[in-house]
Backbone bond lengths (Angstrom), bond angles and torsions (degrees), N, CA, C in turn:
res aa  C-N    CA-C-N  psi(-1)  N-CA   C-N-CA  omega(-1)  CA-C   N-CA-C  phi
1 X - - - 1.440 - - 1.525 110.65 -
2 X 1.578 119.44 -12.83 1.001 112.75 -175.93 1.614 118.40 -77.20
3 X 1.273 108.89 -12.81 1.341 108.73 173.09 1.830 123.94 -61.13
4 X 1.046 121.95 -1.67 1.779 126.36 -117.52 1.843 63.85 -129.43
5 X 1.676 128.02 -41.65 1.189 113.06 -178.85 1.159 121.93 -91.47
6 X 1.145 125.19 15.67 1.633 143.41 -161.75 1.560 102.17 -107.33
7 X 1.282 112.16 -14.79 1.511 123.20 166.38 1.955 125.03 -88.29
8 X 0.776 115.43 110.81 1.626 116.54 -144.16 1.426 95.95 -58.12
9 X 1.811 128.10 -42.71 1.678 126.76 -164.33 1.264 87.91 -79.12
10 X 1.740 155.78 -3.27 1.354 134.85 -176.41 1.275 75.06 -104.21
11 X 1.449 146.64 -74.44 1.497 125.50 -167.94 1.501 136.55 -32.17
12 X 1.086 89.72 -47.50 2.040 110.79 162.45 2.023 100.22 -45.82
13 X 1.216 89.54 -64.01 1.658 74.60 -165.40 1.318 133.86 -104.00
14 X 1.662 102.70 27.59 1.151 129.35 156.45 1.640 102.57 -98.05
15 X 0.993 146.11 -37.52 1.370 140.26 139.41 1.160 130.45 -15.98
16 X 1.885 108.22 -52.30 1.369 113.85 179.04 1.464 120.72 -68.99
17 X 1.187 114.90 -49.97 1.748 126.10 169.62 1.698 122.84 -56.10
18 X 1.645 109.87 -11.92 1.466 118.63 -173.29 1.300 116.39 -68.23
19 X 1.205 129.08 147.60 1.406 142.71 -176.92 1.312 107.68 -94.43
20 X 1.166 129.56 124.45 1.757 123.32 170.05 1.639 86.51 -110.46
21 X 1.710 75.85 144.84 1.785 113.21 -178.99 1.509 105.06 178.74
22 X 1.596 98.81 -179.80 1.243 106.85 147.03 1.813 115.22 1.94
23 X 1.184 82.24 -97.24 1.556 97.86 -172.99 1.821 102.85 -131.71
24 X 1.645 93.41 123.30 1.454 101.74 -167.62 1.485 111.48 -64.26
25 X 1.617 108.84 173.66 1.589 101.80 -179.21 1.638 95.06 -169.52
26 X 1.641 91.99 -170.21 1.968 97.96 -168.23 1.421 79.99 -146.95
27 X 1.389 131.92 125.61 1.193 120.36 127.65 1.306 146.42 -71.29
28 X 1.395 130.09 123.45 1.748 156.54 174.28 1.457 79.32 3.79
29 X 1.371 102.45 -94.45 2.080 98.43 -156.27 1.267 113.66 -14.58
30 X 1.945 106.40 -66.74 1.215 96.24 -157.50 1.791 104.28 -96.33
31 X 1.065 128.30 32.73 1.437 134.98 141.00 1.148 111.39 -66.70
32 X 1.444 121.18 -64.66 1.543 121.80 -160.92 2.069 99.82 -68.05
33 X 0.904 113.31 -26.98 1.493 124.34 174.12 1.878 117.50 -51.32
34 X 1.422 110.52 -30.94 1.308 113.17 173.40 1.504 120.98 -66.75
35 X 1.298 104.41 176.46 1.647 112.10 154.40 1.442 124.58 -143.77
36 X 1.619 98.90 116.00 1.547 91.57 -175.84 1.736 109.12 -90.60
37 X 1.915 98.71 172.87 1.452 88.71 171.73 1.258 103.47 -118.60
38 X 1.340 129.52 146.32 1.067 149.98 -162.87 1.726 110.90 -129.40
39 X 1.070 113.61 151.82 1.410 120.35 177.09 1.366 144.38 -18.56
40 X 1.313 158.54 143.58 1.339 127.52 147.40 1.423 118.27 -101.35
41 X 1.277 100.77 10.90 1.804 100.59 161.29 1.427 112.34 -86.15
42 X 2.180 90.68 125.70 1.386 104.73 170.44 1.477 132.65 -29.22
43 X 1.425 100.58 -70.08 1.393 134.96 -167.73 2.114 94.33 -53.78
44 X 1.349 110.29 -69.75 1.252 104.51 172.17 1.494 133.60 -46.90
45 X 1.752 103.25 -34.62 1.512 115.14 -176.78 2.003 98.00 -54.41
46 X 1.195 113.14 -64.54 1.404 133.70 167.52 1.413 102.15 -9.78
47 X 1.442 118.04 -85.48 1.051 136.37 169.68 1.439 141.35 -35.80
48 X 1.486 116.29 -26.91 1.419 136.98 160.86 1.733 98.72 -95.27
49 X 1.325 139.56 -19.03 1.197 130.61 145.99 1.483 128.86 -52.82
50 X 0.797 106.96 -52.54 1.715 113.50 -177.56 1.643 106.79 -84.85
51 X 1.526 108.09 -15.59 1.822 93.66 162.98 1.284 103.66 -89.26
52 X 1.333 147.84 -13.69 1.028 130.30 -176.25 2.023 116.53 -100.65
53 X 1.823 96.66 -2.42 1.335 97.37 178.15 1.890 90.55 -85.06
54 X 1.354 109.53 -58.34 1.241 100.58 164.16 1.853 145.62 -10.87
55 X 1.374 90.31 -55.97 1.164 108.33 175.80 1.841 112.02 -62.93
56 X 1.430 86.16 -57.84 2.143 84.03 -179.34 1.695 113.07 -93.35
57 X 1.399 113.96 41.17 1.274 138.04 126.84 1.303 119.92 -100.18
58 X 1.038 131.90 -45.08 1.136 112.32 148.20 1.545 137.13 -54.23
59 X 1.514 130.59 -43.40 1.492 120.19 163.76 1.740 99.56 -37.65
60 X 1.773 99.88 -70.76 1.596 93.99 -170.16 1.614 131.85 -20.15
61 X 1.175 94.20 -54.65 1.757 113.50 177.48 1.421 118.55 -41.69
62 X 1.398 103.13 -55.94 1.302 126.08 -175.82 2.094 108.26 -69.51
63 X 1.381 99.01 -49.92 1.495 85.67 173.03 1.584 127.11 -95.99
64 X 1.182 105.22 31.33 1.295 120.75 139.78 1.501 135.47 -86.11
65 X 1.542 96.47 -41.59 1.463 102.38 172.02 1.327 107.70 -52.23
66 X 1.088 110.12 -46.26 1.601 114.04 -158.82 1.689 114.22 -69.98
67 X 1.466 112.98 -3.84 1.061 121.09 177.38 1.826 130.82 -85.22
């Protein structure tokens, strides 16, 4: 996912929604509310797919444990 901020218009507006404090942050709503841009290479598109199916198999996992 770290790539996704390495793109300057997804940095911008992950910037805009950020919380200063302590320790900065984004809340979910208005995360899921953006739009990033992402690639038009196949081969890569693939690849940021399966880390991100990855990833919410992994949440899953985890909030089960916790149950």
């Amino acid at each position: 996912m770290l790539f996704l901020f390495g793109v300057p218009h997804n940095n911008n507006q992950i910037k805009s929604i950020q919380m200063n404090g302590v320790q900065s942050s984004v809340k979910v709503p208005q995360f899921l509310n953006l739009e990033f841009l992402v690639t038009n290479d196949k081969t890569e598109a693939i690849k940021i797919g399966t880390l991100f199916s990855n990833l919410d198999n992994l949440i899953t996992l985890h909030q089960r444990e916790q149950k």
